[in-house]
C-alpha positions in Angstrom: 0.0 0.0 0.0 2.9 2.2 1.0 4.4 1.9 -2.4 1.5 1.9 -4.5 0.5 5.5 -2.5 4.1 6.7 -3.4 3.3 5.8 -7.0 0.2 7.4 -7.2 1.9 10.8 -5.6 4.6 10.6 -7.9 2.3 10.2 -11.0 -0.3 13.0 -9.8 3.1 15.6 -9.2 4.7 14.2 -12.7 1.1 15.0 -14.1 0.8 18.8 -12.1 3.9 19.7 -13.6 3.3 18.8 -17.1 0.2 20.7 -17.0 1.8 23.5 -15.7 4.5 23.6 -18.1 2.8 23.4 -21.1 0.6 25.8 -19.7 3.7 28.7 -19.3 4.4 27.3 -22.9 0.8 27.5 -24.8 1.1 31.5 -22.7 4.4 32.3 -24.3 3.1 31.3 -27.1 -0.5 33.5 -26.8 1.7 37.1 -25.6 3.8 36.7 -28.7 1.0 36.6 -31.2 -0.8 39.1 -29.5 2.4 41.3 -29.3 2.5 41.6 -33.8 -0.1 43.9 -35.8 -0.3 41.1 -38.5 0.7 37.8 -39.1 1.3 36.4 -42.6 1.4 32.4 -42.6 1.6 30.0 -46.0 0.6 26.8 -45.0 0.2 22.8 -46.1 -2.9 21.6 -45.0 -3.8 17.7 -44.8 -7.0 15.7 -44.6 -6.5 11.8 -43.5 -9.1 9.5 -43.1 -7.8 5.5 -42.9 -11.3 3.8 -42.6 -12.5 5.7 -46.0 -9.4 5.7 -48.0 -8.8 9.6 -48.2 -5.8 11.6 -47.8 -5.6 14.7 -49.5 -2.9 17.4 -50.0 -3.9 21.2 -50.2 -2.2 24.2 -49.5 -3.1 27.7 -48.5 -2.0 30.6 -47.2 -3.6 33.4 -44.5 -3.2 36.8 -43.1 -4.5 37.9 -39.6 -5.0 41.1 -38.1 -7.0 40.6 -34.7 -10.0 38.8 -35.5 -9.8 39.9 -38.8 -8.5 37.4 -41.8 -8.2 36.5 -45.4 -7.4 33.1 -46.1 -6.7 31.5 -49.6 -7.1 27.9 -50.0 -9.0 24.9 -52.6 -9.0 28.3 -55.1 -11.4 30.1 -52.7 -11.0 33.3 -51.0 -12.6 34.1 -47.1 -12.2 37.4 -46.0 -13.8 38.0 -42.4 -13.9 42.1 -41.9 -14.6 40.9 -37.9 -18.9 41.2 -38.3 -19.6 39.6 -41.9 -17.7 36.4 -43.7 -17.6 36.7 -47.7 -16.9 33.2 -49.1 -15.5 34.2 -52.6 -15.5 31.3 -55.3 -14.3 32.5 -58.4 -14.7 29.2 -60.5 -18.6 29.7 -60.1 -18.3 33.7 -59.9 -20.3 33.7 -56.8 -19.9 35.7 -53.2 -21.6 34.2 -49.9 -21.7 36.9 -47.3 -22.9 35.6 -43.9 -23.1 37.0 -40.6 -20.7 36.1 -37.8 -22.2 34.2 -34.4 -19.0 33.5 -32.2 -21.7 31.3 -30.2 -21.8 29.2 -33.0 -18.4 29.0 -33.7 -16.6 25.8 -32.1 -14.2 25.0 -34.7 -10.5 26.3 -35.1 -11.3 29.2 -37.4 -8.3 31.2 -39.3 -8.9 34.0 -36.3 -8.2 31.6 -33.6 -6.2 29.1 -35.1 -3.2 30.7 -32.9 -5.1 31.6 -29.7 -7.9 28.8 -29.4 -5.9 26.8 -27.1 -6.3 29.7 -24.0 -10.1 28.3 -23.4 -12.2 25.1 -23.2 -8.8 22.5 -23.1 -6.8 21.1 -20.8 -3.0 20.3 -21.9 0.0 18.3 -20.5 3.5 18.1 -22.4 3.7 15.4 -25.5 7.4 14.4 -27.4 9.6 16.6 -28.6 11.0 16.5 -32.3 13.9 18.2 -34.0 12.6 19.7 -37.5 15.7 20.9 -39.5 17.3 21.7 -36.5 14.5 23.1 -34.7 13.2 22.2 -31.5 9.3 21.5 -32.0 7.6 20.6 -28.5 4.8 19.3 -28.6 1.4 19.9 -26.1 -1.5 17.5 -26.3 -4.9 19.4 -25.9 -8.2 17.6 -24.7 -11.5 19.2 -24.7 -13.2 20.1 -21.6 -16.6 19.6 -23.2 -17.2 15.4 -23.3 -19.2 15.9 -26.4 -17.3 17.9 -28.7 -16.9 16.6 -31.9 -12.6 17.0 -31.1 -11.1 14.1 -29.8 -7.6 15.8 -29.2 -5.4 18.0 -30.8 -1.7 18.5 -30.9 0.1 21.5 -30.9 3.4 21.6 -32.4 5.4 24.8 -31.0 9.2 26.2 -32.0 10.6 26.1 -28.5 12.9 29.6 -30.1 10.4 30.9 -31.5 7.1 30.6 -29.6 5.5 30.1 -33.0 3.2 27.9 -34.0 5.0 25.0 -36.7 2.1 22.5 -36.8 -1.2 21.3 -35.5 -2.9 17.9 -35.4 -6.9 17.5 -34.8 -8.4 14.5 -34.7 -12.0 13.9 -34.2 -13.8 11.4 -32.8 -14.8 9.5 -35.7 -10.9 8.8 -36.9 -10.7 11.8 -39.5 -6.9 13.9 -39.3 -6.7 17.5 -39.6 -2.6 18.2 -40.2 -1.5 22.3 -40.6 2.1 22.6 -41.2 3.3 26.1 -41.4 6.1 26.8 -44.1 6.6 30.6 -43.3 5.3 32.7 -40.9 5.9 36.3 -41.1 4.7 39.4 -38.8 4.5 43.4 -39.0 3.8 43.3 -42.6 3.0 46.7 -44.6 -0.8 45.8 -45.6 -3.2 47.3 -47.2 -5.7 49.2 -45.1 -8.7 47.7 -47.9 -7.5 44.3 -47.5 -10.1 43.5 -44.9 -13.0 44.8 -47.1 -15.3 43.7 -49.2 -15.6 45.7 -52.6 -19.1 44.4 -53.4 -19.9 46.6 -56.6 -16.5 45.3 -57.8 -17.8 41.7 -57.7 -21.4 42.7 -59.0 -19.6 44.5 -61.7 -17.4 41.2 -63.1 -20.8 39.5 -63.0 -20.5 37.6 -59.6 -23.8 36.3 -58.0 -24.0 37.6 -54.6 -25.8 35.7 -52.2 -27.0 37.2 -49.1 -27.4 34.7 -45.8 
């Protein structure tokens, strides 16, 4: 009994500190993105799903400022001016504009793709990896919520950099979600339209534009 309580101590102080350390890690990580008026990141983005045979390739790129983002990916543009989304597809010349609930938002959307982590998980230290010389440590995030549609999610950070170099989501029913950042650069000069929507530009080239 004696030893088995000594185990149990030493497990639930191994466990405490793990938690705690990726928790001064994943607020590093938080303060420096916060600290930058604009992030720029070009990514590769991969789908994996064993049981049904698919594993695609895609790759995109995004730029953040706040809540504010355009992200470019499958040859369709999002732009989110913080209130409205305008889904932009230009193969079928059409614009979706819909409003913006952050009640019903509980995926990892381009505008919380770096903060997400500071609500709703809890985290503990995973394996560390050396990527072309860089030290990537890992934290493994579980949702609080027992029914979210997340099964876990891991966090790939540049120990240097406080940056974010790849997540891993995997949902309950098996299906991968890899983003592996290939650049990621800050304080950029932008333009001050690039978070608009110029809708008599689109209605001019002919687009449909449908109102949600």
């Amino acid at each position: 009994m004696k030893k088995l309580s000594i185990i149990l101590i030493a497990l639930f102080i191994t466990t405490f500190t793990q938690a705690q350390d990726a928790k001064s890690l994943l607020k590093e990580v938080s303060e420096k993105v916060k600290s930058y008026d604009n992030i720029a990141i070009d990514f590769k983005y991969n789908l994996n799903n064993s049981k049904e045979n698919v594993n695609q390739d895609t790759r995109g790129d995004v730029t953040l400022q706040g809540d504010k983002y355009v992200l470019n990916m499958l040859g369709t543009t999002r732009i989110f001016d913080g209130k409205k989304i305008y889904t932009i597809v230009p193969e079928d010349e059409e614009v979706t504009i819909s409003s913006y609930n952050p009640k019903d938002d509980k995926e990892v959307t381009p505008s919380k793709m770096l903060t997400f982590y500071e609500n709703g998980y809890t985290y503990k230290m995973d394996i560390v990896q050396n990527v072309k010389g860089r030290k990537i440590q890992y934290v493994k995030l579980m949702p609080i919520d027992s029914n979210a549609e997340i099964k876990n999610i891991l966090l790939g950070i540049d120990v240097q950099t406080k940056h974010i170099y790849k997540l891993i989501q995997t949902d309950n029913q098996g299906t991968k979600y890899t983003l592996t950042v290939n650049s990621f650069k800050t304080n950029l000069p932008v333009s001050k339209t690039l978070f608009t929507f110029d809708e008599a530009k689109y209605k001019k080239d002919g687009y449909y534009i449908n109102n949600l």
